[in-house]
C-alpha positions in Angstrom: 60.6 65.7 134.6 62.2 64.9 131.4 60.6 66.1 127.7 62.2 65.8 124.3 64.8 68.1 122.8 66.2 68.5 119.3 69.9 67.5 120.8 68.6 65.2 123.2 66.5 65.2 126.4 65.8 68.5 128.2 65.7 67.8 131.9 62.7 70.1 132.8 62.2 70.1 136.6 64.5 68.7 139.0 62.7 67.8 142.5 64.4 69.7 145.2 66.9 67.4 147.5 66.2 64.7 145.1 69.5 62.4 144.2 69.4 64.3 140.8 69.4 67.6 142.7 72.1 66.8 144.6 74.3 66.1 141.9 74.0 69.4 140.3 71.3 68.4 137.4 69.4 71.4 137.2 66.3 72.5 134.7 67.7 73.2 131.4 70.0 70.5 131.4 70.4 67.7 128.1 70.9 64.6 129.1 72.3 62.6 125.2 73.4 59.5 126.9 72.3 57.0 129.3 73.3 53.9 130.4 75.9 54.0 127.4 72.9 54.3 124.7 72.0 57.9 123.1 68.6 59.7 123.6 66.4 61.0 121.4 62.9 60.9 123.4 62.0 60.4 127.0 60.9 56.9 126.4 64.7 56.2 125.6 65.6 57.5 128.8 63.4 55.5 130.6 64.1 52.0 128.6 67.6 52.6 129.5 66.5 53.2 133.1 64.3 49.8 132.7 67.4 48.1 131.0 69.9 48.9 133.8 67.3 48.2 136.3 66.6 44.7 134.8 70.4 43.8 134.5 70.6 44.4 138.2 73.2 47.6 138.4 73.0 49.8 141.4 73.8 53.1 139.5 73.0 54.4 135.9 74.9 57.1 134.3 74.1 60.3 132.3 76.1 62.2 129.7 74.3 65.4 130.7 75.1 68.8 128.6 74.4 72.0 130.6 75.9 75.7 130.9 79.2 74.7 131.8 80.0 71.5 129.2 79.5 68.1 129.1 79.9 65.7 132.1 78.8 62.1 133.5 76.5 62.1 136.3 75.6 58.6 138.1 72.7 58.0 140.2 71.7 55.4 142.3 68.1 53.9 141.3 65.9 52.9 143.9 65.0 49.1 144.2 61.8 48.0 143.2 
C-alpha cells in the first residue's frame, strides 16, 4: 500500500512474504524514484509500473529512502 508523502511516496503496508517484503521494503519506507522517473503521488508510481510493464521489462527498480539511507531495490512484476 503506497500513499503520498511530502519527499515522495510513503510505502504504507508491505504484505508479509510478498516480493517487496522479501527485499527489505518495510512500512515507513519513501520510495522517490521508479523506473528512472521521480514520484510525487501514487499514481506516478503506478504509471511508471504501467510504463515498464508496457515496454516489456521483467524487473522495475525503486530508489527507496528508509532508516538506514538510500538504496535501489528491483522487483520482478508479475505478467499480465
Amino acid at each position: 500500500m503506497l500513499k503520498d508523502g511530502r519527499d515522495g511516496v510513503v510505502v504504507a503496508g508491505v504484505e508479509p512474504g510478498s516480493p517487496a517484503a522479501e527485499k527489505g521494503m518495510q512500512n515507513g519506507d519513501i520510495i522517490t524514484r521508479a523506473n528512472g522517473r521521480e514520484v510525487k503521488s501514487a499514481k506516478d508510481v503506478r504509471d511508471a509500473v504501467a510504463s515498464a510493464k508496457s515496454d516489456g521489462k521483467s524487473h522495475i527498480r525503486f530508489l527507496i529512502k528508509g532508516q538506514n539511507g538510500s538504496r535501489f531495490v528491483a522487483l520482478k512484476m508479475k505478467r499480465a
